[in-house]
C-alpha positions in Angstrom: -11.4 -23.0 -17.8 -11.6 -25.7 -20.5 -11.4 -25.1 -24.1 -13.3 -27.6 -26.6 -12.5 -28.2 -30.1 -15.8 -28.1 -31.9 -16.8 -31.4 -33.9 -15.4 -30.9 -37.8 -13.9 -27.3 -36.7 -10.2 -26.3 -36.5 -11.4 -23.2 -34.1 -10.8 -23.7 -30.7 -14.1 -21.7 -28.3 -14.4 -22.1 -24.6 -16.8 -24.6 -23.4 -20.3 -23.8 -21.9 -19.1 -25.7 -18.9 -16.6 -23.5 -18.0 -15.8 -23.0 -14.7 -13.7 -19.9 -13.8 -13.0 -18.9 -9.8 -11.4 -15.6 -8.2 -10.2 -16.1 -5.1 -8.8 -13.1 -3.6 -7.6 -14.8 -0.4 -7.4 -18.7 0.3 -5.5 -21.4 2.7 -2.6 -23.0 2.2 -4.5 -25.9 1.3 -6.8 -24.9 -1.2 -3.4 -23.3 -2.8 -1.9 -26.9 -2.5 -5.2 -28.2 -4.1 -4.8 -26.0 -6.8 -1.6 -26.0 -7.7 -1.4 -29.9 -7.4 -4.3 -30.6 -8.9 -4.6 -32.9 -12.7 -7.6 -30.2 -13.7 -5.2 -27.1 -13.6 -4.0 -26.8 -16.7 -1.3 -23.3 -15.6 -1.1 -20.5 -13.7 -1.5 -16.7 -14.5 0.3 -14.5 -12.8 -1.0 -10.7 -13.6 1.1 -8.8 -11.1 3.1 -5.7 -13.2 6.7 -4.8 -12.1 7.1 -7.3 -8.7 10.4 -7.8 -7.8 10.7 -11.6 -7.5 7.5 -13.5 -7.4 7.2 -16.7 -5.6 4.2 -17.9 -6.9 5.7 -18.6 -10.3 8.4 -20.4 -8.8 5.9 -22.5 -6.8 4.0 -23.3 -10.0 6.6 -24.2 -11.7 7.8 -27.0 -8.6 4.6 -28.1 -9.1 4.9 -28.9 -12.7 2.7 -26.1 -13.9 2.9 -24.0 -17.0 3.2 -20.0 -15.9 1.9 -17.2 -18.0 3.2 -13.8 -16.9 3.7 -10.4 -17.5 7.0 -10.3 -19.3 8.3 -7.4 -16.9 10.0 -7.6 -13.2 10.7 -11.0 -11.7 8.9 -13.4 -14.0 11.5 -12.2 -17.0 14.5 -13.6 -14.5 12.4 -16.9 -13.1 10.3 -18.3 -16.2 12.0 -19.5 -19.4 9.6 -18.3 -22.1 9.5 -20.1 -25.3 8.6 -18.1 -27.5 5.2 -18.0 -30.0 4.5 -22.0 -29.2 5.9 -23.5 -26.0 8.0 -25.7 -28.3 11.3 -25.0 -26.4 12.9 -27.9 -24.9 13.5 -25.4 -21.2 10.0 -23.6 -22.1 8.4 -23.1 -18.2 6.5 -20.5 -19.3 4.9 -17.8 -21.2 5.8 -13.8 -20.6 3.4 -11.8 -22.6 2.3 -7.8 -22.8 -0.5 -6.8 -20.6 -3.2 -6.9 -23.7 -5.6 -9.1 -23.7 -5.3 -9.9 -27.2 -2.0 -11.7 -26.3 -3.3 -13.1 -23.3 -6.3 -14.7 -24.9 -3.8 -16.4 -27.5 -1.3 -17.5 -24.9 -4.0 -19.3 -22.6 -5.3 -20.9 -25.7 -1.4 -22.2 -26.1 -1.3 -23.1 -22.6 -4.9 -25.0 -22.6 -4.1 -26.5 -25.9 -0.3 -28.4 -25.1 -0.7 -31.9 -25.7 -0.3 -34.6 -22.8 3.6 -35.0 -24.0 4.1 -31.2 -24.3 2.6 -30.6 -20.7 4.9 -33.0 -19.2 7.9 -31.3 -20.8 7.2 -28.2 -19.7 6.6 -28.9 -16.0 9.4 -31.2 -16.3 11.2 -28.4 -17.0 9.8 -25.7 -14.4 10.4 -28.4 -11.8 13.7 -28.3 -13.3 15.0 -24.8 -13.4 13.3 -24.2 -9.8 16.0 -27.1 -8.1 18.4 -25.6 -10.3 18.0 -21.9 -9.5 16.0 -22.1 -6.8 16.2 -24.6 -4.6 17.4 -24.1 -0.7 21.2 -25.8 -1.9 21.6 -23.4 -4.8 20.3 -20.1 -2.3 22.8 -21.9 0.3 25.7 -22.0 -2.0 25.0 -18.4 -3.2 24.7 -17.2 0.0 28.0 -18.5 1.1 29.5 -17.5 -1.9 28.2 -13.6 -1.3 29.3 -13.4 2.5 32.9 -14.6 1.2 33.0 -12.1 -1.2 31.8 -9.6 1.0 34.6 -11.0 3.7 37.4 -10.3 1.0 36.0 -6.6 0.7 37.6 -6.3 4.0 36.1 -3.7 6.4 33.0 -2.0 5.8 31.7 1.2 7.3 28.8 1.1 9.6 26.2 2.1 7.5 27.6 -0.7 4.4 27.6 -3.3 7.3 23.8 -2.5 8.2 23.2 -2.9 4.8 25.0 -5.9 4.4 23.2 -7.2 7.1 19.9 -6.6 6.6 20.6 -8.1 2.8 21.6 -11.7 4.7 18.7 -11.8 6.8 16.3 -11.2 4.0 18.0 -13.6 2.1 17.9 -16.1 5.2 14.2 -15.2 4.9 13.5 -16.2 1.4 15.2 -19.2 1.8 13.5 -20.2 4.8 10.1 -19.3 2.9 11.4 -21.3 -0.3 12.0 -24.4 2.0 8.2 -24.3 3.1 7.0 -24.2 0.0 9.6 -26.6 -2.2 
């Protein structure tokens, strides 16, 4: 979607040309497209209450900023700026579900200036080597199973637990290295 200033206006109105697609289900390449593409100007992400959310993460290693719901994972992966995106670690937007404040945080997010936009994927691509990044989820792992090794012995029902918390772990990890 591209928003035009009109000539001798201050309002901002979307464009007759806009172009706006749903895709419900696409390839790996036409994600890659899209997400590494100069004509996409952010990513919304509209899921309520998910528990992580890669496809933030993978916006934001991209260079992309990320509007989201400011509940569940988003609220621990994007670094919202506040009103403007004028934060110097500003990845992101986390709004309320209304569309009131959506409309007025795409306009933000359409609006950022060539200097702005590279700041803010500068810092998404940032915080996801920082936080996210298969050396940070390596060290964090290593640091959890010797923490759990000075708990000393475990029951078998806390050391099925324990294990199925490494392997899903190992699984994100291995997920996050396809897609960083």
């Amino acid at each position: 979607m591209t928003l035009t200033n009109s000539p001798g206006s201050k309002s901002t109105t979307a464009s007759l040309s806009t172009n706006v697609i749903f895709l419900l289900n696409f390839t790996t390449a036409q994600r890659s497209y899209l997400l590494l593409s100069p004509r996409t100007l952010g990513l919304l992400y509209t899921p309520q209450n998910e528990h992580f959310g890669i496809v933030p993460i993978e916006a934001m290693a991209c260079g992309l900023p990320v509007l989201a719901i400011n509940n569940g994972g988003p609220t621990e992966t994007l670094v919202d700026s506040g009103p403007d995106m004028s934060s110097k670690d500003a990845t992101g937007l986390l709004r309320e579900p209304t569309v009131d404040r959506w409309a007025e945080a795409i306009k933000i997010i359409c609006q950022l200036s060539p200097e702005q936009r590279k700041r803010v994927g500068e810092a998404g691509k940032l915080r996801v080597r920082e936080m996210f990044s298969l050396d940070t989820l390596g060290k964090e792992m290593e640091g959890a199973c010797v923490y759990a090794e000075r708990m000393g012995p475990v029951g078998t029902e806390d050391a099925f637990v324990l294990l199925l918390g490494t392997i899903l772990l190992g699984c994100m990890m291995l997920l996050m290295g396809l897609f960083l």
